[in-house]
N, C-alpha and C positions, 0 to 999 in steps of 0.2 A: 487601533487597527484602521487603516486606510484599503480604498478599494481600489482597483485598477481597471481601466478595459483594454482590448487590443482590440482587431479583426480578423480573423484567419484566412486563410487562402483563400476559401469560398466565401466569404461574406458573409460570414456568421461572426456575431459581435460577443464575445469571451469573457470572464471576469478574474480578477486573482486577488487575492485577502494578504497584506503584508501586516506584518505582528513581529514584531522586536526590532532588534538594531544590531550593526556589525554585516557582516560576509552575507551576501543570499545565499539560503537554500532552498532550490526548487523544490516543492513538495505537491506530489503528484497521489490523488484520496483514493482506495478502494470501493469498495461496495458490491459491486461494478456498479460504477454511477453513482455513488451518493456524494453529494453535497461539502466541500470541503471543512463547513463548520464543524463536523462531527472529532476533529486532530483537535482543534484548542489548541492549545501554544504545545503542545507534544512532548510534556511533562515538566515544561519549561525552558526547552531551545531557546527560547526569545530571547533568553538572557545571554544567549549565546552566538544566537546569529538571527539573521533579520530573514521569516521565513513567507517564502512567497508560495501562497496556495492558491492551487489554479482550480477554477469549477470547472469540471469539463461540461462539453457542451450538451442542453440541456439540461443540466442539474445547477443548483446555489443560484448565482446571480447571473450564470451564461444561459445566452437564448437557443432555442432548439433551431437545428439546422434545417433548411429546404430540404434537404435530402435523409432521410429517420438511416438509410444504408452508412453512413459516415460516423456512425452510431458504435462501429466495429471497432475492435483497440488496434488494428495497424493502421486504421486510416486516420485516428486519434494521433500521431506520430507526427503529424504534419502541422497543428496544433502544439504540439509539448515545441516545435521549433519553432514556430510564429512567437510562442513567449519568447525565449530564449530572445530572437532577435529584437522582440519592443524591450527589450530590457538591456537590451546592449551589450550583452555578456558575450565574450570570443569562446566561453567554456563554461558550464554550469556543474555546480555539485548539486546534486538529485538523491534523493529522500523517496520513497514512494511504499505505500500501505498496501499488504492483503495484494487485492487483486489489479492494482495499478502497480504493482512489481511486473505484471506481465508488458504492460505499456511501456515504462521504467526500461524492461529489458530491450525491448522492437527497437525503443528510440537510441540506447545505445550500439545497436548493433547498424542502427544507417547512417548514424551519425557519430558514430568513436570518438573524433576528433575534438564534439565538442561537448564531452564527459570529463570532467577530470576528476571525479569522485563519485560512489552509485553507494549507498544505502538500502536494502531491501529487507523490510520491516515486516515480518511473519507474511510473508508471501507464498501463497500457494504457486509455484512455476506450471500454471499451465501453458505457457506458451512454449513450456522447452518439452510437451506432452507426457508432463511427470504430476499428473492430478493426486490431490490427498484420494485417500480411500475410503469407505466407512469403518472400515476394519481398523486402518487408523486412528481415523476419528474416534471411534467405539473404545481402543485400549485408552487412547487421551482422558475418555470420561471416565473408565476403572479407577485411576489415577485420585480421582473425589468419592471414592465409594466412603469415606469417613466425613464427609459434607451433610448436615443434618437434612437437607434439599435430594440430597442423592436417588431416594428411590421413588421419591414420584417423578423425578426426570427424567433419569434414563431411559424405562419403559416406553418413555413420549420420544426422546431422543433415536432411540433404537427404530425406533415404526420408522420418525421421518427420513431417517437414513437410507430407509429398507423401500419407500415412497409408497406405506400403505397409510398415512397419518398427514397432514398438512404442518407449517411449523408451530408451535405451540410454545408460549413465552415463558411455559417452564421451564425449557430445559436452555433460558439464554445462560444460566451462571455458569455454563462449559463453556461460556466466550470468556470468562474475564476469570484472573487468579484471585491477586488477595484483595481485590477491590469489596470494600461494601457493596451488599446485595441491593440494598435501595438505590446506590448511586449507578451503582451496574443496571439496573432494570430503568433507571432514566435517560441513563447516555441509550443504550437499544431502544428505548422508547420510541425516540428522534430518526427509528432508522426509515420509516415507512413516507416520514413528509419529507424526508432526505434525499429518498430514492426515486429516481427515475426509470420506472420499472421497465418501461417499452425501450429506452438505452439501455437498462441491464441485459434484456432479452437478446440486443442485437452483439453484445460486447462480443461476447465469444461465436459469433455463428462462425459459420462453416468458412472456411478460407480465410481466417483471421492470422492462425500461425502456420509455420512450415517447422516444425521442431529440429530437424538435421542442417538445416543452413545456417537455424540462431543460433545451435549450438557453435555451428564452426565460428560462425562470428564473434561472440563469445568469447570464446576460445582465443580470439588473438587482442580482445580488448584490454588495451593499455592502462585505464585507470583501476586502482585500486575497489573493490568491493568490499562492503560489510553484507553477511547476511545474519540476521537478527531471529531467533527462532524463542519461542514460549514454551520456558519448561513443560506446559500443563497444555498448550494449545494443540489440537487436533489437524489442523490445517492450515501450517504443515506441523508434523509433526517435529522434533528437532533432528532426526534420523532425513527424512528427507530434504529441511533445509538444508541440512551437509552436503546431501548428495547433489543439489541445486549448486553451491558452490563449489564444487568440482570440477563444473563448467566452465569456468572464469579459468583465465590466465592469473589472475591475482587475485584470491580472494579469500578472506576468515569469517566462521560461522561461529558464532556467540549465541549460548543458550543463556535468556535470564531466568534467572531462578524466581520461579512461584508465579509466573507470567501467564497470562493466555492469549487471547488472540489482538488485545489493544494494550501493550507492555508501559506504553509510557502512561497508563492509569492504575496500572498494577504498582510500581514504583517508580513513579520519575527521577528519582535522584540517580539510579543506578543505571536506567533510560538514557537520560541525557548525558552522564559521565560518559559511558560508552560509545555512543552514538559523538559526543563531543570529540572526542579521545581521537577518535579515527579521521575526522571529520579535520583538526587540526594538523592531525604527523605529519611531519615536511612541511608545514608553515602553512596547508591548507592551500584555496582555490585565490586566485587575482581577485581582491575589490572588485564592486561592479561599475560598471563606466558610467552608471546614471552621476 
């Protein structure tokens, strides 16, 4: 793995993590805000394509901006094009997790043109103002009532839901399918040094999205979509990432079976087949001009 920098429009200095070889794929991290190490090679892409992950600013290797307001995922937008351009690419295929689906979506709808392929990997669409629910969430976790784990979680899961309980690292085995619990309670581990809470805080405030104009945008977006949904995952549920792909002028929602909310750790091989599969039809995005 090699590291990158650019600068962004403001002068804020950026990092991105490149891991394999072959075609880029931009790959844009959830969390909100956390740390791009937390994808790993994404079940084994690398072997597939040479994946470029960006730290957004303030989290991994990029430095926090003058301004904490910049913090917002549409002003993030401006950033996801500053790569694109140090990387030379007239068009990029884009990859993005969780809650940098919502970013993922902002950047293709200002800049269409230069998408030629969108990935959206159990993405909660708040920016199209279609939030998971707890109710959701809540049927997702029934789903493991045969999990030996099951009822001392729930109970913790249902409070924090309800926001009378803080979150509780019992109930993280509703984030992962058939991952081992020990490795599942490691990779979450990493999520607290990963995260940039005061960027989390600002990701979503208030005037971040307009939901009726991304939809229209949307709506007339030329490249192809994958939305990727977890049998077992609460947010989004696979009922609502359908209805997220709806939006798209071209787009297919794939449920992986026995998944939760980080799929290429639940089964990589059926991860990255997938994700390849789509990523390739019609011969895939132009080489990049580095």
């Amino acid at each position: 793995m090699r590291t990158g920098t650019f600068t962004a429009a403001d002068g804020t200095e950026l990092a991105y993590h490149v891991r394999g070889e072959g075609r880029p794929l931009v790959v844009l991290p959830g969390g909100p805000m956390r740390a791009s190490a937390y994808l790993g090679d994404l079940g084994g892409l690398t072997a597939h394509r040479r994946l470029v992950l960006l730290d957004l600013r303030g989290t991994g290797d990029s430095a926090p901006p003058a301004d904490p307001g910049t913090y917002r995922c549409d002003r993030l937008v401006d950033d996801v094009e500053a790569l694109r351009g140090h990387l030379g690419l007239d068009r990029v295929d884009l990859l993005a997790h969780s809650a940098g689906g919502s970013l993922a979506m902002l950047y293709a709808a200002r800049h269409p043109e230069r998408v030629s392929r969108l990935a959206l990997i159990t993405v909660t669409p708040w920016a199209l103002g279609m939030p998971a629910t707890p109710e959701g969430r809540l049927a997702a976790a029934r789903l493991r009532e045969g999990e030996p784990w099951f009822e001392d979680a729930f109970p913790a899961f249902e409070a924090w839901l309800a926001g009378t309980a803080d979150f509780d690292p019992v109930f993280e085995p509703f984030f992962y399918g058939r991952l081992d619990l020990a490795v599942a309670a490691k990779h979450s581990a990493l999520a607290d040094e990963q995260t940039n809470d005061e960027a989390a805080d600002a990701y979503f405030a208030e005037g971040a999205f307009d939901p009726p104009t991304l939809r229209a945008a949307l709506g007339r977006l030329p490249a192809p979509v994958l939305v990727v949904a977890g049998e077992l995952d609460g947010g989004p549920r696979p009922e609502l990432a359908r209805r997220s792909a709806e939006v798209f002028l071209n787009a297919t929602a794939v449920v992986q079976p026995g998944a939760g909310h980080y799929p290429w750790l639940d089964d990589p091989e059926w991860f990255a087949r997938r994700v390849v599969a789509f990523l390739d039809a019609d011969g895939g995005s132009p080489p990049s001009a580095e």
